[in-house]
Every structure is written in structure tokens, then in C-alpha cells.
VEXDREN-2710 file (C-alpha; in Angstrom, 1 decimal):
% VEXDREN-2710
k/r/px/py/pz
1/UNK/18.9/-19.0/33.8
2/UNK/19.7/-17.2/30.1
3/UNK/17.8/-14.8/29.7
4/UNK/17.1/-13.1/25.7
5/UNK/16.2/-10.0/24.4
6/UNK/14.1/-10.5/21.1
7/UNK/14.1/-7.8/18.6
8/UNK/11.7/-6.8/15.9
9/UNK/13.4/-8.6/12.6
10/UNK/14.3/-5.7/9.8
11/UNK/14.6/-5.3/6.4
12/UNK/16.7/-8.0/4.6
13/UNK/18.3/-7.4/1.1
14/UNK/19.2/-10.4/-1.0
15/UNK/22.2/-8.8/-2.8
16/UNK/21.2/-9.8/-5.6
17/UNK/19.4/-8.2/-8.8
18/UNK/16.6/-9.9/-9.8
19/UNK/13.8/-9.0/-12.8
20/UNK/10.3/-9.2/-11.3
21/UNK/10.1/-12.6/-13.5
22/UNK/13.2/-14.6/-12.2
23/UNK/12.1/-13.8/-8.8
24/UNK/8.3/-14.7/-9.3
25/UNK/10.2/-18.6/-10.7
26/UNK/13.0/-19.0/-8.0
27/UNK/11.4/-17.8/-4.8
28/UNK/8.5/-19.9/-3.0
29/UNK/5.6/-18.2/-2.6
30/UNK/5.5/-16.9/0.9
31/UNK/3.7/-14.0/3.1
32/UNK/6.3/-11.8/4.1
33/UNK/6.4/-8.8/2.4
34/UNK/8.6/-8.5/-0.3
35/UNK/9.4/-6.1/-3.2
36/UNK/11.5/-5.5/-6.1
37/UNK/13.1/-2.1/-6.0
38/UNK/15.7/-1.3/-9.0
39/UNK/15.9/-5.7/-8.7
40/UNK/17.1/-5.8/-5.5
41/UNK/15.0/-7.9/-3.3
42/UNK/14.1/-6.4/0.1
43/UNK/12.0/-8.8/2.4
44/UNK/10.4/-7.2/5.5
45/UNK/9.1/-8.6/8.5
46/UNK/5.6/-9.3/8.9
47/UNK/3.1/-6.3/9.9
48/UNK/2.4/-5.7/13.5
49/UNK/-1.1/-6.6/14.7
50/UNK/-2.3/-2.7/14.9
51/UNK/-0.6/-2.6/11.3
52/UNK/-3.0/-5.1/10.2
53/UNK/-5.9/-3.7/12.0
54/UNK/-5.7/-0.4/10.4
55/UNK/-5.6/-2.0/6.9
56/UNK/-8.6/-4.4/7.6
57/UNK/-10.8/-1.2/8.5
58/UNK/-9.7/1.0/5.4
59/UNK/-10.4/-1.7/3.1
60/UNK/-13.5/-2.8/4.7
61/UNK/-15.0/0.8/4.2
62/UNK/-12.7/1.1/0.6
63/UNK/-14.5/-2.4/-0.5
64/UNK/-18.0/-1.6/0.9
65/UNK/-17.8/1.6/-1.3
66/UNK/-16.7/-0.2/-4.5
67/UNK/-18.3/-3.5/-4.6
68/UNK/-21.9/-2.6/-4.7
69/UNK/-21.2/0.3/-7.4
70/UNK/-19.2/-2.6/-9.9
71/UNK/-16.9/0.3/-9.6
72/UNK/-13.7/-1.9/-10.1
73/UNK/-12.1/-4.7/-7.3
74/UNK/-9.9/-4.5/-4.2
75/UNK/-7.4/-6.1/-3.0
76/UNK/-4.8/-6.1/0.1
77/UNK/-1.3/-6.9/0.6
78/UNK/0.6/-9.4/0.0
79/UNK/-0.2/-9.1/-4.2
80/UNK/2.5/-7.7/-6.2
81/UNK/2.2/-4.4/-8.1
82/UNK/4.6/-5.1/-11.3
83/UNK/5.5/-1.5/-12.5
84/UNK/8.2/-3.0/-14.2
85/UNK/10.8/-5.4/-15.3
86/UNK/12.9/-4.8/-12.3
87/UNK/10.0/-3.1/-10.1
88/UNK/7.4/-4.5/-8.0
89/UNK/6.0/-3.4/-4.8
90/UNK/2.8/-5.2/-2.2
91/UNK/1.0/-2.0/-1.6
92/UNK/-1.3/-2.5/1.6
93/UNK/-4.7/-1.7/0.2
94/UNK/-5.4/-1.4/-3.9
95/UNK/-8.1/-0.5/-5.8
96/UNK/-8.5/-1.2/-9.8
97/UNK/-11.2/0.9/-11.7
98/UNK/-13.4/-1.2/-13.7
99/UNK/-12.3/0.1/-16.9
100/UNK/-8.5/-1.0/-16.3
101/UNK/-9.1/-4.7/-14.9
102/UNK/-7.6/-6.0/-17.5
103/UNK/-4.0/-5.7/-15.7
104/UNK/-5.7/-7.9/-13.0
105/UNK/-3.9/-11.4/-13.3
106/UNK/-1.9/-13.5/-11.2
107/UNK/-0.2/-10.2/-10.0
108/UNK/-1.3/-6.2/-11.2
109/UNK/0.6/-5.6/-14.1
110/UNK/0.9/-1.9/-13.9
111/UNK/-0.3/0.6/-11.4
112/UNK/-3.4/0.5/-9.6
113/UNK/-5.5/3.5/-9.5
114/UNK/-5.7/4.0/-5.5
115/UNK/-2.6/2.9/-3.1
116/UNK/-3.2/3.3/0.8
117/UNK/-0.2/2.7/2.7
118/UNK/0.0/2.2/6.2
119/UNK/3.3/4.1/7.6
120/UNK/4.6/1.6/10.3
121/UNK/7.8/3.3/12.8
122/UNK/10.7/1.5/10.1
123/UNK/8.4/2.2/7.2
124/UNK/8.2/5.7/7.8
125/UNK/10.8/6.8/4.8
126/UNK/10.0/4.1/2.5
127/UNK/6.0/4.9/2.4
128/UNK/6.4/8.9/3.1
129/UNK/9.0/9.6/0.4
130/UNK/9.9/6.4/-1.6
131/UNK/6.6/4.9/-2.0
132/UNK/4.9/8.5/-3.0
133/UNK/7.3/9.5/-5.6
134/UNK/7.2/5.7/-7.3
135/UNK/3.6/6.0/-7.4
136/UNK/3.8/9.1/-8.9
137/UNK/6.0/8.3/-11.3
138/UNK/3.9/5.6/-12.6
139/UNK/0.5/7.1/-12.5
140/UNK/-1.2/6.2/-9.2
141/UNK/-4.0/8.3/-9.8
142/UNK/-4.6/8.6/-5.7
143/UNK/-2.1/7.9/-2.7
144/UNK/-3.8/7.3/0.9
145/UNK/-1.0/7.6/3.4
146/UNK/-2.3/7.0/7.1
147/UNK/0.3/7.7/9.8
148/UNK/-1.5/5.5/13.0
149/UNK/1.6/7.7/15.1
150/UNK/-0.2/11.0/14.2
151/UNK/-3.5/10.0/13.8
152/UNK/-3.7/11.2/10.4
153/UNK/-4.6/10.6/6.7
154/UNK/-3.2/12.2/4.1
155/UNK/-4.6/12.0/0.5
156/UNK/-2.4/12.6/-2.7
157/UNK/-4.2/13.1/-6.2
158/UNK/-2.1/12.7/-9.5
159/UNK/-2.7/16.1/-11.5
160/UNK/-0.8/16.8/-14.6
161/UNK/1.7/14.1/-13.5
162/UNK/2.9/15.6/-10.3
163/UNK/1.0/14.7/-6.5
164/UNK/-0.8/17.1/-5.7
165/UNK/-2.2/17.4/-1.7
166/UNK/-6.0/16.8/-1.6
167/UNK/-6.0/17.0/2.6
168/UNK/-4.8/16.0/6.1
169/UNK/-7.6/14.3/8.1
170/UNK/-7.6/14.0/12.1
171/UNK/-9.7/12.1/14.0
172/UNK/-13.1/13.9/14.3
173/UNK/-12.7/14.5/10.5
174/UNK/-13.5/12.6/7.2
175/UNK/-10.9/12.0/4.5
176/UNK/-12.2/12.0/1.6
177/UNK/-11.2/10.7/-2.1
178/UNK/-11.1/12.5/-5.3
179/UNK/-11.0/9.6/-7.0
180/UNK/-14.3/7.8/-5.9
181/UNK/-16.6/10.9/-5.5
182/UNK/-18.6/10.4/-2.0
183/UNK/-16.1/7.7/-0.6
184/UNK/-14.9/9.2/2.7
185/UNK/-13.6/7.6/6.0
186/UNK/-14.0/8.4/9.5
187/UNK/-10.1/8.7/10.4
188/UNK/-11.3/8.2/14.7
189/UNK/-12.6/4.9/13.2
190/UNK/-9.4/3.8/11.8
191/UNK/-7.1/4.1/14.8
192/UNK/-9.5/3.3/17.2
193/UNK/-9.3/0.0/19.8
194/UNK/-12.6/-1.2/18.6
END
């Protein structure tokens, strides 16, 4: 008997340079996460299941905020981000204020005012230091990073064009937005089993 070791699929670049348009009329739509950085697509594998878990519960609570305040929609990932010709991203949790839903179409046609990522083990760079600076860059007012290794959520708040760190949450603690004054999660609640 043959016996094989299955690994977790990683990243996959096309080689290729693409604008955000060419890609959106060539590729089938599909599920997998894929972005445009600088053109270059880079497909990932699908989320793990705790991944996904994490991601329902923050936009749960993000969407329960929102929603009965009309303070603008929600939306989770996979929805392309356009930030530019040759830049997209599928951010895992999005929130558009009410007064900029106009770049609400068939994708977001510039940058939503709060990004949550959820930092996965071979997202870790990407989401930490890739993701933060991009969003920065092009005005993501707010940047939720939760790290389900370290039990932690950090918030990012865009002053005078620069992130500037708004907290770091543990479980036992409530993160809490700047953005949405009185939005706040319960970080235990968002790693735990339940």
C-alpha cells in the first residue's frame, strides 16, 4: 500500500502582469482568493475552517453594529478591493460608510473605510506588513488585524496619513474602533470553540 503526505497548497503566482480589468474579463469567477499586487496575480489557497470562523464572528458583531444605524454596508471576502489599475486585494471583512457607497459596484472601487484581516500562519507577512502599509497608503481609515496565534487584536487608525496604533486587545478585553464610536468586540469571543 502507497501511502501520501498531503500538504497545505500555497501561494501561486501567474507570471504574468495583469491590469485589474483584463484579469476581471479573462479569469472565471472563482472562490479562491486572489489579488492583484503591482499586476501580478497571486491565488491562495482557500482559508482554513478556524480562519473562517474567526471572520464569521467579527463581521457578525461588525454587521449587527452597522446595519441597524444605516451607518454604511458590510461585506466579506471573496469581493475585490480595486485601489488601482494594477491593484486589487479581497480583504476578509469590509466596511463602507454611508456617505462613500457610491464606490459600491460589482467590486469596491477604491478603499473601504474599515479592513479586518485575519493573520493566518503563511499570511503572517502579507497582512502584518504588506497589507497595513497598502491600506495606509490608500486611505483605509481603520485596520483590524486579529492574530488567532496570539489571541490578539490590534487596531490601526489613519491620522494625518500615517497608521497610527489605537490598541492591542487580549482575551478578557474589548477592542474597540475609533471609527464607529461604541463598536467594540469581545476578543475571548472571537477565538473561542463556541
Amino acid at each position: 500500500m502507497v501511502t501520501t503526505t498531503l500538504r497545505r497548497p500555497t501561494r501561486q503566482r501567474t507570471g504574468r502582469r495583469w491590469t485589474f480589468a483584463e484579469w476581471r474579463a479573462e479569469i472565471a469567477e472563482s472562490n479562491l482568493p486572489a489579488e492583484l499586487w503591482d499586476g501580478e496575480a497571486i491565488v491562495s489557497p482557500a482559508p482554513s475552517f478556524l480562519h473562517q470562523q474567526i471572520v464569521d464572528r467579527f463581521h457578525d458583531r461588525l454587521k449587527a453594529w452597522v446595519r441597524p444605524r444605516a451607518l454604511g454596508k458590510t461585506c466579506t471576502a471573496p469581493v475585490d478591493m480595486v485601489l488601482a489599475p494594477k491593484r486589487s486585494v479581497q480583504p476578509d471583512v469590509l466596511f463602507v460608510g454611508s456617505a462613500r457607497l457610491a464606490i459600491i459596484g460589482e467590486v469596491i472601487n477604491g478603499p473601504a473605510d474599515l479592513v479586518a484581516e485575519i493573520i493566518s500562519p503563511e499570511s503572517r507577512r502579507r497582512d502584518r506588513f504588506d497589507k497595513r502599509d497598502l491600506y495606509e497608503q490608500h486611505g483605509v481609515r481603520e485596520y483590524w488585524l486579529l492574530d488567532p496565534g496570539a489571541e490578539t487584536v490590534e487596531v490601526f487608525r489613519l491620522t494625518n496619513g500615517q497608521y497610527r496604533l489605537l490598541g492591542r486587545w487580549r482575551p478578557g478585553e474589548s477592542a474597540e474602533s475609533d471609527l464607529l464610536p461604541g463598536f467594540a468586540v469581545l476578543v475571548a469571543e472571537l477565538y473561542s470553540e463556541g
